[in-house]
N, CA, C and O atoms as a DFTB+ gen file, in Angstrom:
340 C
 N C O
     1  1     -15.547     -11.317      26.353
     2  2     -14.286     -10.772      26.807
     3  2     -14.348      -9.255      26.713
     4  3     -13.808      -8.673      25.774
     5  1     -15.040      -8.569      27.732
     6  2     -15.119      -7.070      28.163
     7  2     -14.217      -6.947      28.915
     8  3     -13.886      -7.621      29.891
     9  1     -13.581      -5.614      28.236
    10  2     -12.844      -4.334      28.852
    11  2     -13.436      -3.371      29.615
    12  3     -12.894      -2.576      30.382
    13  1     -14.683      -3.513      29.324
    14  2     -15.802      -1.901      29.350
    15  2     -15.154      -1.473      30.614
    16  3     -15.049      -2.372      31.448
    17  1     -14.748      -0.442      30.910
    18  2     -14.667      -0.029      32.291
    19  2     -13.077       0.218      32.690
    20  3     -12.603       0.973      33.539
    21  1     -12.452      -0.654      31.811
    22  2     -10.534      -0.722      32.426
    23  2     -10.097       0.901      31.590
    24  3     -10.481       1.629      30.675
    25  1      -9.195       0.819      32.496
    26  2      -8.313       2.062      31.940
    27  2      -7.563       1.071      30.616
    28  3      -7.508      -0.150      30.470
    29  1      -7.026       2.252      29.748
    30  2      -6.554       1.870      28.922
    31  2      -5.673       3.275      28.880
    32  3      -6.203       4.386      28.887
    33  1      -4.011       3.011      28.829
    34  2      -2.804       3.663      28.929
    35  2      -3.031       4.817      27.666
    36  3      -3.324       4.674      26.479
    37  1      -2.758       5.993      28.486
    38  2      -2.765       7.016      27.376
    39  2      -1.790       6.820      26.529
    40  3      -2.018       7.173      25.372
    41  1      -0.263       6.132      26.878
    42  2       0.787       6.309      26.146
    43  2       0.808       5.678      25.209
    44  3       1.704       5.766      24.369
    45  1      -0.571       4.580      25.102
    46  2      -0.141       3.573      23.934
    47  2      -0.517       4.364      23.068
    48  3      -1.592       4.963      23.081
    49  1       0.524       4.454      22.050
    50  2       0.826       5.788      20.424
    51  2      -0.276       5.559      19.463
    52  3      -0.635       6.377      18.615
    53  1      -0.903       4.114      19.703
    54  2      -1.718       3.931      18.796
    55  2      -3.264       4.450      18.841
    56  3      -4.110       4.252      17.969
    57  1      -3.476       5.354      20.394
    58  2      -4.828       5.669      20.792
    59  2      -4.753       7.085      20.144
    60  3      -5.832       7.678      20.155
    61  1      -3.706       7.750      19.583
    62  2      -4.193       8.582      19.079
    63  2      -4.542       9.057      17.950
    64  3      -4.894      10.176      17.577
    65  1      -4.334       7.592      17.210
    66  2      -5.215       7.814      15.854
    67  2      -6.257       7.109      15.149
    68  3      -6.689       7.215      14.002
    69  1      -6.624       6.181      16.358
    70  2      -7.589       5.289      16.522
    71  2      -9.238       5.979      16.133
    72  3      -9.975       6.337      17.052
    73  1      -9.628       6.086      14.788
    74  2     -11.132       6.484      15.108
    75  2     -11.837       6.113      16.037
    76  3     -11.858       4.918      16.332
    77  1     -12.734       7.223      16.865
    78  2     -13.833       6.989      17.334
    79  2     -15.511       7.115      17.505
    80  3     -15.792       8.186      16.968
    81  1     -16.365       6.685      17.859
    82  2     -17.711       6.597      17.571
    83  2     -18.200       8.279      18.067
    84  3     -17.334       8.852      18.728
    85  1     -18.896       8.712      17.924
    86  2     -19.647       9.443      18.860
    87  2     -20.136       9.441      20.448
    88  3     -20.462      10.314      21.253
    89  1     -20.005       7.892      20.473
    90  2     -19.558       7.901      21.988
    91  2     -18.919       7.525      22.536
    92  3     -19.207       6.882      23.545
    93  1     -17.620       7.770      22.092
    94  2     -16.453       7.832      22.384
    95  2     -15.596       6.064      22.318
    96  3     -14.468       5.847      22.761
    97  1     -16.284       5.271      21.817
    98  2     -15.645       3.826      21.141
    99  2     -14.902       3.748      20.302
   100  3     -15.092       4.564      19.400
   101  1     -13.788       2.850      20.137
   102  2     -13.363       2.965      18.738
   103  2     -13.847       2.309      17.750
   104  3     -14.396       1.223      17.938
   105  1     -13.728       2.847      16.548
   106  2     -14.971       2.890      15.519
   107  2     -14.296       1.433      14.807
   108  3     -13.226       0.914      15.123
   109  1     -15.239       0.972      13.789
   110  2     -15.578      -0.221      13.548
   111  2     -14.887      -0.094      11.826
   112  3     -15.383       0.464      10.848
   113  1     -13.728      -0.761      11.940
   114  2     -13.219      -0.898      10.358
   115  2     -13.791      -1.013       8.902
   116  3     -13.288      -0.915       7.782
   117  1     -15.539      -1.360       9.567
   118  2     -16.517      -1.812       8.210
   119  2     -16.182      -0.880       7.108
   120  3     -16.279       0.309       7.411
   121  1     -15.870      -1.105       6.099
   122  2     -16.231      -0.373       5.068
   123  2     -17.366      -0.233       3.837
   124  3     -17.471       0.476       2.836
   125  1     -18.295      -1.487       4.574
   126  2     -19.416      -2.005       3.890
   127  2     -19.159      -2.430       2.504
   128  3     -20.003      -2.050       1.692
   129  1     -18.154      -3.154       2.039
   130  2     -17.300      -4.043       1.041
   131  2     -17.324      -5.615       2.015
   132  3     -16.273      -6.114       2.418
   133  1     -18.895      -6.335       2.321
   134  2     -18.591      -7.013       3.127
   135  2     -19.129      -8.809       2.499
   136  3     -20.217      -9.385       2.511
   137  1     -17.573      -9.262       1.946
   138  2     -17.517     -10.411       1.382
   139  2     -15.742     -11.362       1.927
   140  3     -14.678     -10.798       2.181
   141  1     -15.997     -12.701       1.943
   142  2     -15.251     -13.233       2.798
   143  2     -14.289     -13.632       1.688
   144  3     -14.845     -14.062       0.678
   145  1     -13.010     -13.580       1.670
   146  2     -12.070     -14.377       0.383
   147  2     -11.663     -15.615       1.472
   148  3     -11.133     -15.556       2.582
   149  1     -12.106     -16.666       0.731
   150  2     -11.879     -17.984       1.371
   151  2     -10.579     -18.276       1.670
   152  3     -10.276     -19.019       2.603
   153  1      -9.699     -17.688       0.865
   154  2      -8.060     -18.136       0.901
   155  2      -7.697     -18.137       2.260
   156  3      -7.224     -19.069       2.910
   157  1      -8.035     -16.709       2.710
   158  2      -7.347     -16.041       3.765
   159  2      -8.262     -16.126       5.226
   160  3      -7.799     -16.011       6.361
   161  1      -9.354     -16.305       4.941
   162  2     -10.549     -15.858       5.970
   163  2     -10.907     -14.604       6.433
   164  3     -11.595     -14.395       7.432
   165  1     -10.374     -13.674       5.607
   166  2     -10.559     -12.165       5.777
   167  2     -12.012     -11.507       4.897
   168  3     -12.490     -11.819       3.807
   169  1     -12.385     -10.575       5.829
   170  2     -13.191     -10.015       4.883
   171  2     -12.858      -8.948       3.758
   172  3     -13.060      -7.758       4.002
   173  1     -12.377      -9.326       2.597
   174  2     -12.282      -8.071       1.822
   175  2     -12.372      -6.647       1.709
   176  3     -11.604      -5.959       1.037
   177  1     -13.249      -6.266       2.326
   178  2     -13.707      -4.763       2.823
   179  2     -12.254      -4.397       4.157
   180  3     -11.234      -3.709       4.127
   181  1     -12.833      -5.188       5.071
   182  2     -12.123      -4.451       6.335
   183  2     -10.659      -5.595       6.890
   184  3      -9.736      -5.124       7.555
   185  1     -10.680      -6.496       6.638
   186  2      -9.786      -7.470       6.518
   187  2      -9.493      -8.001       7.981
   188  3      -8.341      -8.229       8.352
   189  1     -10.640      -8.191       8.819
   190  2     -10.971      -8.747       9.910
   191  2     -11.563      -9.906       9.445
   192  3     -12.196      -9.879       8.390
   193  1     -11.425     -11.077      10.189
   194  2     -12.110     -12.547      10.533
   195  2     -13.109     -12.375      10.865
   196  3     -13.353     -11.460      11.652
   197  1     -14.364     -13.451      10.236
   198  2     -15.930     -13.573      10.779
   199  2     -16.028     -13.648      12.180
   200  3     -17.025     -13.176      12.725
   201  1     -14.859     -14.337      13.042
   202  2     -14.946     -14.205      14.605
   203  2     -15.067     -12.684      15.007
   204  3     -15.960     -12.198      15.701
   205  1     -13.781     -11.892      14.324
   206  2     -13.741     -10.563      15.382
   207  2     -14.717     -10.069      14.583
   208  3     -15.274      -9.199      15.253
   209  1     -15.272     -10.153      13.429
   210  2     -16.678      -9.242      12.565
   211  2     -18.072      -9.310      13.873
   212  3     -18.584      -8.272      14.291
   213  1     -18.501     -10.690      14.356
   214  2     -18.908     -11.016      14.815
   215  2     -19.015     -10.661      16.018
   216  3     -20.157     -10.522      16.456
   217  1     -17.709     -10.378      17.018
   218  2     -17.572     -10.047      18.300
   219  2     -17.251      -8.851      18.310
   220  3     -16.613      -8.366      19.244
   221  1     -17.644      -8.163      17.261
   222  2     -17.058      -6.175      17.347
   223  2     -17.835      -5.413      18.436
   224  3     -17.395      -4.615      19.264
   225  1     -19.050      -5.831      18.248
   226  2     -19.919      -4.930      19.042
   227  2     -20.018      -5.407      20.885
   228  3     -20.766      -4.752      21.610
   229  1     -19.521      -6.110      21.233
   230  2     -19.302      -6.818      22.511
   231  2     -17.570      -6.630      22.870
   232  3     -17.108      -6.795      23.999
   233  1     -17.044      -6.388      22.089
   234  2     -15.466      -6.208      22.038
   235  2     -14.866      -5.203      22.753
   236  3     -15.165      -4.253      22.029
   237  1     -14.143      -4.664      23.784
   238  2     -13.893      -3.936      24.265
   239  2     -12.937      -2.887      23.662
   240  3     -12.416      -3.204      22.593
   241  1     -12.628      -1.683      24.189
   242  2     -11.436      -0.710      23.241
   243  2     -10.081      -1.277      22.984
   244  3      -9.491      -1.309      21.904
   245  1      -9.629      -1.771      24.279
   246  2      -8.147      -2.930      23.796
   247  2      -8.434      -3.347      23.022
   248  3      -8.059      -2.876      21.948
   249  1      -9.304      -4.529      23.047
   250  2      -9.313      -5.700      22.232
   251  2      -9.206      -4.932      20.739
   252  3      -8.242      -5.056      19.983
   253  1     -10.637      -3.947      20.418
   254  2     -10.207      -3.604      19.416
   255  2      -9.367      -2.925      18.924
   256  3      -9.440      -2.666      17.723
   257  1      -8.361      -2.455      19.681
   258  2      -7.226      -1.668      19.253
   259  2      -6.692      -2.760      18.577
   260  3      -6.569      -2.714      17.353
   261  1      -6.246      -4.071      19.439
   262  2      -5.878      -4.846      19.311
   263  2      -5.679      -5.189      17.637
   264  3      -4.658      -5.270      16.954
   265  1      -7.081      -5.346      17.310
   266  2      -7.134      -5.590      15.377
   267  2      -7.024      -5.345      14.997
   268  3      -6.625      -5.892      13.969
   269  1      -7.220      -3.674      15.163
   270  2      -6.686      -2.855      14.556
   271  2      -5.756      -2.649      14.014
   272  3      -5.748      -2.168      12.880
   273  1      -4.603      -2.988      14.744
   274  2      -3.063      -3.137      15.095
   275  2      -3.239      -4.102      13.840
   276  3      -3.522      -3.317      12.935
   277  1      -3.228      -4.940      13.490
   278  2      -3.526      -5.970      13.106
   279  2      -3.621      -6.188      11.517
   280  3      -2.971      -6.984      10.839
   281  1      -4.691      -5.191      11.064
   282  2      -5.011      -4.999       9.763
   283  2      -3.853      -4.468       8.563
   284  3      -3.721      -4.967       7.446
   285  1      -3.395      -3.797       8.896
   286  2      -1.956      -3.414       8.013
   287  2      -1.638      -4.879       7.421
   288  3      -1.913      -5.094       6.241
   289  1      -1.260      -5.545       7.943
   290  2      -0.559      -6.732       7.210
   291  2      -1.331      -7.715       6.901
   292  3      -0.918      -8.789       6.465
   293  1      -2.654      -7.395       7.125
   294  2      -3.753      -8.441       6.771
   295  2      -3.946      -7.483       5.490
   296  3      -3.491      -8.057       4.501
   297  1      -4.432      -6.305       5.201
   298  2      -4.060      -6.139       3.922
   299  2      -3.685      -6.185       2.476
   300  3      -4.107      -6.375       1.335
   301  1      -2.177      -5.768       3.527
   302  2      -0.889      -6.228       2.778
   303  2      -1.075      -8.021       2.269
   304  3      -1.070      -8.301       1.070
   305  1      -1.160      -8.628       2.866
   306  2      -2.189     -10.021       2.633
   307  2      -2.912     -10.286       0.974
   308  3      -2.629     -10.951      -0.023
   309  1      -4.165      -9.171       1.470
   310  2      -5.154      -9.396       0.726
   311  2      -4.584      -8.988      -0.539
   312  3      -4.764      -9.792      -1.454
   313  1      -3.924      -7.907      -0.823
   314  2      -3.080      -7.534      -2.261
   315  2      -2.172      -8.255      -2.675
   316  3      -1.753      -7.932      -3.787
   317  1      -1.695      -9.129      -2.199
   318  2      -0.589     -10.500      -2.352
   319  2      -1.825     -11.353      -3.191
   320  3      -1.628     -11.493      -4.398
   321  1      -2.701     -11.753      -2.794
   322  2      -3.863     -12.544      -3.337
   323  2      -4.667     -11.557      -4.280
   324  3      -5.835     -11.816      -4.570
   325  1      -4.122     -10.585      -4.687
   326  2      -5.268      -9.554      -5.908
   327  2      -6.430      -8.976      -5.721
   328  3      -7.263      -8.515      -6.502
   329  1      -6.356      -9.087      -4.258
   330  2      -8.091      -8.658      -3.639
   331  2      -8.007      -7.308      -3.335
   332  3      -9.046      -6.786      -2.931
   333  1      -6.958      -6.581      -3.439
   334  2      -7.165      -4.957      -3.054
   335  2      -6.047      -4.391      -4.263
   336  3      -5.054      -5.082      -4.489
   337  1      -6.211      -3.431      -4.827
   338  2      -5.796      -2.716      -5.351
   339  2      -3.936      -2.455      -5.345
   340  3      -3.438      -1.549      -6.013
């Protein structure tokens, strides 16, 4: 499921604080803290699913905005369960 190539709306608020790669992708949540808490199916480190861990590098800029979006309350999640600080 590629984007590569679509426009993607300047207005969405969230592209402008979206890290990006050096060539110009948005960058990859890893924080190399990379272990799975079974409860949740999140990875501890970045608090993405083994699916989207898996499909990052094939993933288009939506999509990953998309998870991005996403992670805040997956988080918020993981500290409910004692896994983050």
């Amino acid at each position: 499921m590629s984007d590569a190539g679509a426009p993607i709306p300047v207005s969405t608020p969230i592209l402008t604080t979206v890290p990006r790669t050096p060539e110009g992708r948005v960058a990859s949540p890893c924080i190399n803290i990379c272990r799975m808490h079974a409860p949740t199916g999140l990875c501890e480190g970045c608090a993405r699913t083994i699916t989207e861990i898996a499909g990052w590098g094939q993933a288009g800029d939506a999509e990953r905005i998309r998870i991005l979006a996403l992670l805040p309350e997956r988080r918020s999640l993981l500290k409910t369960h004692g896994v983050l600080p």
